[in-house]
TORMIGU-743295 format. One record per residue (C-alpha): residue number from 1; y, x, z. Coordinates in Angstrom, 1 decimal. Layout:
residues N
<node resi="NUM" Y="Y" X="X" Z="Z"/>
...
***
This chain:
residues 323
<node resi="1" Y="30.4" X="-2.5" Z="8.8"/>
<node resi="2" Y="30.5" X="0.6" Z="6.9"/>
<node resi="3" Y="27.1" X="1.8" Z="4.5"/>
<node resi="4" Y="25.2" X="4.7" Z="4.1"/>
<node resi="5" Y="23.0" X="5.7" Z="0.9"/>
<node resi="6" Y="19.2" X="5.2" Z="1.2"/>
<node resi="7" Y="17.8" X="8.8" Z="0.2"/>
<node resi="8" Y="16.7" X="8.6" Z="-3.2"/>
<node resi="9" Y="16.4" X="4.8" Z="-4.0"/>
<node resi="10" Y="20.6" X="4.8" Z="-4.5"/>
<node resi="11" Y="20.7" X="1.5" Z="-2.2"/>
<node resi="12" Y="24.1" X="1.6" Z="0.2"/>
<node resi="13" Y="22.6" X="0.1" Z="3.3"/>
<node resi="14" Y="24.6" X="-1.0" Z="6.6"/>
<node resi="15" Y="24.4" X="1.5" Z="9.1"/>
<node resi="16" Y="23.1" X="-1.2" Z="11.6"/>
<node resi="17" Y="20.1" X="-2.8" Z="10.4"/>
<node resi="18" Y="18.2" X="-5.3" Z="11.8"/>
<node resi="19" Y="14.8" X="-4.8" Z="13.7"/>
<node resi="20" Y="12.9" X="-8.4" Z="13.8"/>
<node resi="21" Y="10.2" X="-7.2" Z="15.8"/>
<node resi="22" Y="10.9" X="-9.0" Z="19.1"/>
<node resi="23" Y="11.4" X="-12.2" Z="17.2"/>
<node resi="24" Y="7.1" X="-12.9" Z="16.9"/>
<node resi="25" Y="6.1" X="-10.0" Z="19.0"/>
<node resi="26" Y="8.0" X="-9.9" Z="22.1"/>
<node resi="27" Y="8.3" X="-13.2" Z="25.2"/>
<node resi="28" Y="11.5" X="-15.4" Z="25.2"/>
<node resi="29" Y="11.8" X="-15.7" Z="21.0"/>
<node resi="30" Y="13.3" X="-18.9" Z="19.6"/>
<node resi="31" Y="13.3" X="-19.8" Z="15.8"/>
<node resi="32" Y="16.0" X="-21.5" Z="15.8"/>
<node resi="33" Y="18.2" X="-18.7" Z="18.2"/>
<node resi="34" Y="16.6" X="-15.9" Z="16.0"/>
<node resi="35" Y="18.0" X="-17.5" Z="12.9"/>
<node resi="36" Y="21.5" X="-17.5" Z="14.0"/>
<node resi="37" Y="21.4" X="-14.4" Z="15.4"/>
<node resi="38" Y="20.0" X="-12.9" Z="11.8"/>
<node resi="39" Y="22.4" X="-15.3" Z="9.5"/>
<node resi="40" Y="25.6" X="-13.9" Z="11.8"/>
<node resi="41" Y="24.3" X="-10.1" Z="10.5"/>
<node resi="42" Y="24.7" X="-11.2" Z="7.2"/>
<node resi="43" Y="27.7" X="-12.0" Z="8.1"/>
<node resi="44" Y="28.6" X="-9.0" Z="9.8"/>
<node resi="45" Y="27.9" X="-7.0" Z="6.6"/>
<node resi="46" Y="24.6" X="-6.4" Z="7.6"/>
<node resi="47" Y="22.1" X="-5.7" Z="4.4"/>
<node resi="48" Y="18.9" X="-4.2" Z="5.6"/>
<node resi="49" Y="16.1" X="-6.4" Z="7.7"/>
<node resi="50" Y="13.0" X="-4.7" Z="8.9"/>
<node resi="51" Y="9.9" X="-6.6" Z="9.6"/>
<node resi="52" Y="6.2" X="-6.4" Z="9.4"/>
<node resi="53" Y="3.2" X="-8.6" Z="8.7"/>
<node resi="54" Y="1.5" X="-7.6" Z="11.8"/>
<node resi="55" Y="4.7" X="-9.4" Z="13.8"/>
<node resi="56" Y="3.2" X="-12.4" Z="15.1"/>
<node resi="57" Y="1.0" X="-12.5" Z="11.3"/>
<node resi="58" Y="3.3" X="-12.5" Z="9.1"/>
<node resi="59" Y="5.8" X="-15.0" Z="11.7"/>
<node resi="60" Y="8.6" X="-12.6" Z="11.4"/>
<node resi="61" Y="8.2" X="-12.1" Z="7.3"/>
<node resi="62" Y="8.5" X="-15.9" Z="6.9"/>
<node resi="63" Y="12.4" X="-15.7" Z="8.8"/>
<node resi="64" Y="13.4" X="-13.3" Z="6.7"/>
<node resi="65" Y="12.4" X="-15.2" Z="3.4"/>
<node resi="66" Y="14.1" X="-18.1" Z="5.3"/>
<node resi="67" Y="17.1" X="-15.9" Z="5.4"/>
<node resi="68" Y="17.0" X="-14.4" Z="1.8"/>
<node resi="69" Y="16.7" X="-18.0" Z="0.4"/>
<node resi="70" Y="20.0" X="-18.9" Z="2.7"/>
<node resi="71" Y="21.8" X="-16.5" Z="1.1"/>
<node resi="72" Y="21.9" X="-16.3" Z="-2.4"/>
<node resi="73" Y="23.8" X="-13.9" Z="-4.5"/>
<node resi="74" Y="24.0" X="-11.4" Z="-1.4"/>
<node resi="75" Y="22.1" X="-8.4" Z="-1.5"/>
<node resi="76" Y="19.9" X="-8.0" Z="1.3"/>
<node resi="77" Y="16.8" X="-5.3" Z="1.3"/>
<node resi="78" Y="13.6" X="-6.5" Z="2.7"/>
<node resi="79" Y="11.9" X="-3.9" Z="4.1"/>
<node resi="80" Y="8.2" X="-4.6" Z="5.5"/>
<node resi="81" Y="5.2" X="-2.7" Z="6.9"/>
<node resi="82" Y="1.1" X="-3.1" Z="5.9"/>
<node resi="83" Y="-0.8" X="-3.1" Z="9.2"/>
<node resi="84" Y="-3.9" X="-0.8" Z="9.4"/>
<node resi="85" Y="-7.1" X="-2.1" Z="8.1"/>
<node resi="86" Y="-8.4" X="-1.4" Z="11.5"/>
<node resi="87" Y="-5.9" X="-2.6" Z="13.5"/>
<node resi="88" Y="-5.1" X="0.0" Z="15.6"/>
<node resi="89" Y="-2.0" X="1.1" Z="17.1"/>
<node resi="90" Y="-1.1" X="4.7" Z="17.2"/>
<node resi="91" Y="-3.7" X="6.5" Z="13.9"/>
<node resi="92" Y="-5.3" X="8.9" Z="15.5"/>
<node resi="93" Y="-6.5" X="12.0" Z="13.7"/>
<node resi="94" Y="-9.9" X="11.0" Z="12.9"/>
<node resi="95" Y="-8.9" X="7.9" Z="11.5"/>
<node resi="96" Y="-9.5" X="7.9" Z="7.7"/>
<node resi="97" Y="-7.8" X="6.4" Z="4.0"/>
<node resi="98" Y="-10.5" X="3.8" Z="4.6"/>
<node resi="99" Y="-10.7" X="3.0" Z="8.4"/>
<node resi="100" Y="-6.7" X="2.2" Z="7.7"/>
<node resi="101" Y="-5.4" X="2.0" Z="4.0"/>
<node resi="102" Y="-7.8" X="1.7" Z="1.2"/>
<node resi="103" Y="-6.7" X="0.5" Z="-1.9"/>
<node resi="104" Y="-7.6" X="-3.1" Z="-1.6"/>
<node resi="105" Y="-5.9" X="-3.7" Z="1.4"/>
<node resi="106" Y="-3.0" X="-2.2" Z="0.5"/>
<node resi="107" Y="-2.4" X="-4.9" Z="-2.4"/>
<node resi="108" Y="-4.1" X="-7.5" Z="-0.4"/>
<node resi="109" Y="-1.1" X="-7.3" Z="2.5"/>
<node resi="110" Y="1.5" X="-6.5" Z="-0.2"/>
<node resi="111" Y="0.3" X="-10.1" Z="-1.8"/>
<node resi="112" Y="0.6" X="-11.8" Z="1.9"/>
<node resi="113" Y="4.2" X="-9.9" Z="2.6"/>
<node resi="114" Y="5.4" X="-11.2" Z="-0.7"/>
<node resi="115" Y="4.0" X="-14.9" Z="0.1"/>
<node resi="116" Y="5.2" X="-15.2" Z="3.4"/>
<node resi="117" Y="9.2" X="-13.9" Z="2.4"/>
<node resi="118" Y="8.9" X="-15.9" Z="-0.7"/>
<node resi="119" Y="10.4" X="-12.9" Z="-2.7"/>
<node resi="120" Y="9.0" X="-11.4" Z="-6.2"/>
<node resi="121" Y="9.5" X="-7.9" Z="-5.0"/>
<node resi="122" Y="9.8" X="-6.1" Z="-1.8"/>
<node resi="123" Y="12.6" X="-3.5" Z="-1.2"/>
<node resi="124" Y="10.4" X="-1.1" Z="0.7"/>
<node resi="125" Y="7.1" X="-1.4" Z="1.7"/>
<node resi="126" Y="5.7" X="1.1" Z="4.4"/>
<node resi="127" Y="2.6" X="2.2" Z="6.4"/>
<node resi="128" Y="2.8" X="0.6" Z="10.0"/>
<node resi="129" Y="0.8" X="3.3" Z="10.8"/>
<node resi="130" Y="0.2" X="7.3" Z="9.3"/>
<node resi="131" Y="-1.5" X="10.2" Z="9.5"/>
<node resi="132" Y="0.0" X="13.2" Z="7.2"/>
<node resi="133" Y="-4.2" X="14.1" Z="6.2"/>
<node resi="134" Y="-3.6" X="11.1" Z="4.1"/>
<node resi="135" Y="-1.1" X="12.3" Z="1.8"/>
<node resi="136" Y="-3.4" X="14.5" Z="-0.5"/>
<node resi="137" Y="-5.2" X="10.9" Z="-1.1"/>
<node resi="138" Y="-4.8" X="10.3" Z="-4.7"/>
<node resi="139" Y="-6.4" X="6.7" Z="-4.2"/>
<node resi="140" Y="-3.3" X="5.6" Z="-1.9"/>
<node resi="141" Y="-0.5" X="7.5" Z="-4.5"/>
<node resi="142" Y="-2.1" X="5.5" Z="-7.7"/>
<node resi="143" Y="-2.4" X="2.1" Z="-5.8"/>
<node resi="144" Y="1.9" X="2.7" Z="-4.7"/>
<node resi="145" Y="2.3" X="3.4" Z="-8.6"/>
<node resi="146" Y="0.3" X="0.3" Z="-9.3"/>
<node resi="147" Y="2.2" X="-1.4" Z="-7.4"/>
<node resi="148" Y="6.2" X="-0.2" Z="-8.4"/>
<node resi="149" Y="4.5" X="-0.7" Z="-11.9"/>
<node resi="150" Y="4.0" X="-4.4" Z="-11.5"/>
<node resi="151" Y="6.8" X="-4.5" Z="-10.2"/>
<node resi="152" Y="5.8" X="-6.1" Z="-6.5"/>
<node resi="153" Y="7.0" X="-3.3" Z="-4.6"/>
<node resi="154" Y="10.6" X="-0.8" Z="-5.7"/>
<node resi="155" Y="9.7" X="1.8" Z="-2.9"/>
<node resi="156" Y="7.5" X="2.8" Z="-0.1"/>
<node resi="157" Y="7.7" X="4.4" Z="3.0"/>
<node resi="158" Y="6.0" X="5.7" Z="6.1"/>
<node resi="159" Y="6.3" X="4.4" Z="9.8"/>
<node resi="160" Y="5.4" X="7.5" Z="12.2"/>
<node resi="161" Y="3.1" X="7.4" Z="15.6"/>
<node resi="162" Y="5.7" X="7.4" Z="18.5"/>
<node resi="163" Y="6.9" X="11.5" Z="19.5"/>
<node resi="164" Y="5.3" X="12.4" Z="16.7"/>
<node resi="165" Y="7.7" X="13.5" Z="13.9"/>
<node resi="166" Y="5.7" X="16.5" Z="12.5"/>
<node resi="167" Y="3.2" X="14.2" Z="11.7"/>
<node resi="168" Y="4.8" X="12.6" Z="8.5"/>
<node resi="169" Y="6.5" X="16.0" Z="7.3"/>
<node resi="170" Y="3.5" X="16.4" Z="4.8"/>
<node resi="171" Y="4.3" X="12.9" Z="3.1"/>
<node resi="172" Y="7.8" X="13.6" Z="2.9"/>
<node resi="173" Y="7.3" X="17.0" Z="1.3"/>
<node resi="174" Y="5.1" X="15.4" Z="-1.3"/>
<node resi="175" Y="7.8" X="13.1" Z="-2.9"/>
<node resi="176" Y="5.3" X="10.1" Z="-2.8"/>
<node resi="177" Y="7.7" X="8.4" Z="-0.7"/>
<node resi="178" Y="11.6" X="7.3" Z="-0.8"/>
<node resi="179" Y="12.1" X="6.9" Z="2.8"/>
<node resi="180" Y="10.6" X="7.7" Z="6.3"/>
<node resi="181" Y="10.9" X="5.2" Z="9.7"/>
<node resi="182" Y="10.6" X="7.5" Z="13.1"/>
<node resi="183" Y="11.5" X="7.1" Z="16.6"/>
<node resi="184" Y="15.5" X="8.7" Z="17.3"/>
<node resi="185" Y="17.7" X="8.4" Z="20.1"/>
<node resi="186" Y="19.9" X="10.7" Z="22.8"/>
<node resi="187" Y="16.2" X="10.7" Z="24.5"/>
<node resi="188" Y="14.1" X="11.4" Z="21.2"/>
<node resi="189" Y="16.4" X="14.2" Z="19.2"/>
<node resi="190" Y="12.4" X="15.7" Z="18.1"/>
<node resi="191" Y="13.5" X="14.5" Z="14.8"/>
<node resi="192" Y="15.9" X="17.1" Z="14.3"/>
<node resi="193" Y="13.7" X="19.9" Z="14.6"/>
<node resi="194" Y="11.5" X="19.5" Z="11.1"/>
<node resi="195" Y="11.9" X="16.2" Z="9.9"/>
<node resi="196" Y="15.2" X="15.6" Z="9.1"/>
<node resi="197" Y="15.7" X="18.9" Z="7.4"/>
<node resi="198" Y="12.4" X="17.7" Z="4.8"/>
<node resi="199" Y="13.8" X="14.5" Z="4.5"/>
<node resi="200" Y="17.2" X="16.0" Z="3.5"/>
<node resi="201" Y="15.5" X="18.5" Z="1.0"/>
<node resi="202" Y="13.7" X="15.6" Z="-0.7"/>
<node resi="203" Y="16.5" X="13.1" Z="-0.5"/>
<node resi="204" Y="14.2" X="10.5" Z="1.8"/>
<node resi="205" Y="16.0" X="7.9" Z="3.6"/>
<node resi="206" Y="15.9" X="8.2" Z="7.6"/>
<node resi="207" Y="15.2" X="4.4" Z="9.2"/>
<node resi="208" Y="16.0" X="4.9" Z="12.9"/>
<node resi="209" Y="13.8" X="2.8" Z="15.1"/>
<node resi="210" Y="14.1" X="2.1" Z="18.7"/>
<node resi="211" Y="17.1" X="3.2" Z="19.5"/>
<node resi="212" Y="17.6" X="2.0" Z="22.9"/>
<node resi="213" Y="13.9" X="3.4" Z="24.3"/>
<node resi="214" Y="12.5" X="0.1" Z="24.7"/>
<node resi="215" Y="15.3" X="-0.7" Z="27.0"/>
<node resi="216" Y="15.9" X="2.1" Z="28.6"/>
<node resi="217" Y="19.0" X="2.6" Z="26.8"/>
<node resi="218" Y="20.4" X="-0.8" Z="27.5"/>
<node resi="219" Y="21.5" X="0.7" Z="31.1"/>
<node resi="220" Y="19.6" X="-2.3" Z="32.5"/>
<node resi="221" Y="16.3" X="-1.6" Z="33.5"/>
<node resi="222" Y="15.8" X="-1.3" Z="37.4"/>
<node resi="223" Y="12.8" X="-0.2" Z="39.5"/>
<node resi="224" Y="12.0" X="-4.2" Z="39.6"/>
<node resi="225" Y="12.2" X="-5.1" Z="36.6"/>
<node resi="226" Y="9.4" X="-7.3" Z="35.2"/>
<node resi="227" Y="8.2" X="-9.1" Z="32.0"/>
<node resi="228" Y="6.4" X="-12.1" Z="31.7"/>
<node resi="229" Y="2.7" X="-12.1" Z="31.5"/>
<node resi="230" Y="1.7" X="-11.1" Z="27.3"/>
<node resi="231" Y="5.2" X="-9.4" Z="26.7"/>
<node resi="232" Y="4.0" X="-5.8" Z="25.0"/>
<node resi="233" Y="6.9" X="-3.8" Z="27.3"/>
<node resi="234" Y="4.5" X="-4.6" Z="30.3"/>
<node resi="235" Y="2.2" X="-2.1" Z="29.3"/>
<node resi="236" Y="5.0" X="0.4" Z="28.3"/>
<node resi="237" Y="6.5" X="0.6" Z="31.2"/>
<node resi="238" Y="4.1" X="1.2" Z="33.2"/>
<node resi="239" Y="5.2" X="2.3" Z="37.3"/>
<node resi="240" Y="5.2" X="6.3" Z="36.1"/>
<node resi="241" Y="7.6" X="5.7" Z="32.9"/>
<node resi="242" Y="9.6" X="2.7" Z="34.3"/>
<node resi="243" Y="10.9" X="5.4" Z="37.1"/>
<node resi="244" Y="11.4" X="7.9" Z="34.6"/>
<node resi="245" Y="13.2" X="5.6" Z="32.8"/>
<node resi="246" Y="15.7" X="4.0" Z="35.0"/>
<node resi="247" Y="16.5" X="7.7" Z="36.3"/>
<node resi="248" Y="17.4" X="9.0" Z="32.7"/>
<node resi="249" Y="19.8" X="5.7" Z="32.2"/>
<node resi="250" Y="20.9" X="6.5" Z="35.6"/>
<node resi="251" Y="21.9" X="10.1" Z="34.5"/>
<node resi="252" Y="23.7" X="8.4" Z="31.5"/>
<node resi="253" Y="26.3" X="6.0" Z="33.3"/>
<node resi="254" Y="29.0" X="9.1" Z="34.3"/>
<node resi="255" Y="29.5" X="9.7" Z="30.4"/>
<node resi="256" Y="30.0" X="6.0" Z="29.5"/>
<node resi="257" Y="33.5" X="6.1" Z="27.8"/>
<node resi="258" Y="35.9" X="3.7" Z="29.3"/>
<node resi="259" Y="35.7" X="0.3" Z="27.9"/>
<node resi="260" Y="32.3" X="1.0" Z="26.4"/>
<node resi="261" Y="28.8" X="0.6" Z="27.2"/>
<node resi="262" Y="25.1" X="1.9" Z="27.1"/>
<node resi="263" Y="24.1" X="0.5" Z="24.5"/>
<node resi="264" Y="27.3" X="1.6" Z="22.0"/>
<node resi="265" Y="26.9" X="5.1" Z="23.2"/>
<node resi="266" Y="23.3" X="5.3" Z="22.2"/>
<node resi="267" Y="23.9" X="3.7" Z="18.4"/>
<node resi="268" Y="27.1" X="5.7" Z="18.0"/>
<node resi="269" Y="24.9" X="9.1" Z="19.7"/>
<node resi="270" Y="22.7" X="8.1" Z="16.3"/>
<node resi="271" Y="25.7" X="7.9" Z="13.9"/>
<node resi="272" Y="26.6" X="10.9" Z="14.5"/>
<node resi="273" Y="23.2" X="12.4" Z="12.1"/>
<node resi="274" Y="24.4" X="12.5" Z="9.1"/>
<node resi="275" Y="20.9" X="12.4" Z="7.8"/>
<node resi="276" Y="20.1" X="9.0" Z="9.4"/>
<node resi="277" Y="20.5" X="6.2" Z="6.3"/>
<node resi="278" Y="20.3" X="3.1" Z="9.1"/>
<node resi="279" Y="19.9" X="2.2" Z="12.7"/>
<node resi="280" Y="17.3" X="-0.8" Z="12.6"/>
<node resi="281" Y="18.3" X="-2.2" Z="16.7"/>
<node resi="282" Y="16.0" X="-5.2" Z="18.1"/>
<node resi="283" Y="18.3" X="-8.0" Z="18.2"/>
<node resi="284" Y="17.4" X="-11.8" Z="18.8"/>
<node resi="285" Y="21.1" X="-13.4" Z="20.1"/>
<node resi="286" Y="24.2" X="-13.3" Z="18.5"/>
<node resi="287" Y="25.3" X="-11.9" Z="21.3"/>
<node resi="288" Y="23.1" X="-8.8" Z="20.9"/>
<node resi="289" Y="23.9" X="-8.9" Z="16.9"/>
<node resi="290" Y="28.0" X="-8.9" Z="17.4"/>
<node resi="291" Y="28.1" X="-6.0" Z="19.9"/>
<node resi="292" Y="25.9" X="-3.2" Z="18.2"/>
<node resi="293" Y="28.0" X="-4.6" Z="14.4"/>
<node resi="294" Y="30.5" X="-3.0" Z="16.2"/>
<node resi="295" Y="28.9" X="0.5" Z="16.8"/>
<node resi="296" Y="29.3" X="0.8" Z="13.2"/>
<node resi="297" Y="32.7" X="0.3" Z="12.8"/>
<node resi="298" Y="33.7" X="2.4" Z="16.2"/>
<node resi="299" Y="31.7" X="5.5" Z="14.2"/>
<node resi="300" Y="30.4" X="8.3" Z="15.8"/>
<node resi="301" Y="30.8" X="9.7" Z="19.1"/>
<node resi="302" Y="33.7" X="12.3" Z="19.7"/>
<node resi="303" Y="32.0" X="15.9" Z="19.3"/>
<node resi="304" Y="32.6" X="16.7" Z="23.1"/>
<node resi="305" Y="30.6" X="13.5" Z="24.4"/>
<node resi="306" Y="27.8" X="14.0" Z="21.6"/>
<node resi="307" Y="27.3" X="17.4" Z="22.8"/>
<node resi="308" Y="27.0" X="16.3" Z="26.5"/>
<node resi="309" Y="24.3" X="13.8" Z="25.7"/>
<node resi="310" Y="22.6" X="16.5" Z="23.4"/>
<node resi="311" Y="21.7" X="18.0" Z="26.7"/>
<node resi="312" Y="19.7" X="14.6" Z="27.8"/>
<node resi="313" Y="17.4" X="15.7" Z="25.1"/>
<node resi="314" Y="13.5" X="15.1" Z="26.1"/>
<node resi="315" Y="10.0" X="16.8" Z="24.5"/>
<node resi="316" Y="8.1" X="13.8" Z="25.2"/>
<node resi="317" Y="4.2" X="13.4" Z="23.6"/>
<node resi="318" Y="2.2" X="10.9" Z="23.5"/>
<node resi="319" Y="0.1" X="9.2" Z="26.7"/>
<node resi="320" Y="-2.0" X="6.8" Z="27.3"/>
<node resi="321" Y="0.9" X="4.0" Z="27.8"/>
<node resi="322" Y="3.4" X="5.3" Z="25.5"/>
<node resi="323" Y="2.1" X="3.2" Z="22.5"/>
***
């Protein structure tokens, strides 16, 4: 496993993460199955486990205290998100400081994330949700200080609205926050355009999130594929993006290297940004955790094949099912 630098905050983080999502929000999770698969990325090298309360209400947070306490003496940064007072998923413009993050509600999730890992202070905490009109909201910038002050929090962060990286340029430009969680992969290169550039002005840290598209990038989506009744990729992909989806993986296969697969190609497309601190890959099996360890120690993708996939670039924006 080899380690990048977090932006600002100094902290050497793996270059594959973990994203614990699935494990309380997605069919087919198993405590016990999660637990092995997270304990064998410690073991991997990997130092850098993203969660949120709003996975499964606060299900998710208590696995990674569970996996903190396991391992004692090993530095490993907890990294979790406060859910929107109004519990809605993507903000929307008209959505204000108080419909989603006063004050109050800030500390009162901080205090529940900090129960439920069974830490005394969180890595970096981060807005599950964001809309730039916040940043000029001197409520939210004294309650973060509050917070590093007491020392329950040691940096915070912004998670932004799917294909919507110019909408967290403002936060990063305002050097509130140390680092910055946004969709980026051979499919989503928007990031490129605005984003990264601020976040390498202002020395933010660059969390990569979804990486595969949901699946897409896993090569094994079909035009039947199915998910049990609940499971959130259901209303993702809906008929109109599942086809759209299993023709851009289609278009992918030819450029597979030999001995490779998907999956590799897409993590090791993403290495390839120097700007991106860590790749943060859903992973609930072993299985899943050995095989994308491994990206980071291949590195990135030979400048010939990075250049072809450049090409698979989309301008996606946001729908009705994309959320």
């Amino acid at each position: 496993m080899k380690y990048r630098r977090l932006g600002r905050t100094g902290w050497m983080v793996s270059e594959i993460g973990y994203g614990m999502w699935g494990m309380a929000g997605w069919t087919g999770s198993d405590d016990e199955e999660s637990f092995q698969a997270l304990q064998r990325a410690v073991d991997l090298g990997c130092n850098f486990f993203d969660t949120a309360w709003a996975y499964g209400a606060g299900h998710s947070e208590k696995l990674l205290g569970k996996l903190v306490k396991a391992n004692p003496g090993k530095c490993l940064y907890t990294a979790t998100k406060i859910p929107p007072k109004n519990f809605q998923w993507p903000s929307r413009r008209e959505f204000t400081l108080d419909d989603c993050y006063p004050p109050d509600h800030i500390k009162y999730y901080v205090s529940a994330s900090l129960e439920n890992t069974g830490v005394e202070c969180l890595d970096l905490i981060q807005f599950h949700t964001w809309e730039d009109s916040w940043t000029k909201e001197d409520r939210l910038v004294r309650a973060l200080d509050d917070l590093r002050h007491q020392k329950l929090v040691r940096a915070a962060g912004i998670s932004l609205n799917r294909w919507e990286p110019w909408n967290g340029i403002e936060a990063v430009e305002s050097g509130v926050f140390e680092a910055v969680q946004v969709i980026y992969n051979i499919f989503d290169q928007n990031p490129e355009d605005r984003l990264f550039p601020a976040c390498q002005a202002m020395d933010v840290g660059v969390i990569a999130r979804v990486p595969f598209d949901e699946g897409t990038l896993t090569g094994t989506l079909t035009l039947k594929s199915k998910w049990p009744e609940g499971d959130w990729r259901n209303t993702y992909f809906v008929p109109e993006n599942l086809r759209a989806s299993v023709a851009r993986a289609e278009a992918l296969k030819p450029l597979i290297p030999s001995g490779a697969t998907m999956p590799e190609m897409a993590l090791r497309f993403i290495l390839n940004n120097p700007t991106v601190s860590t790749i943060i890959p859903g992973m609930r099996r072993v299985r899943n955790v050995e095989i994308n360890a491994a990206a980071s120690d291949a590195g990135p993708l030979p400048h010939a094949l990075h250049a072809q996939l450049r090409k698979h670039r989309g301008d996606r924006k946001p729908t009705h099912w994309s959320q």
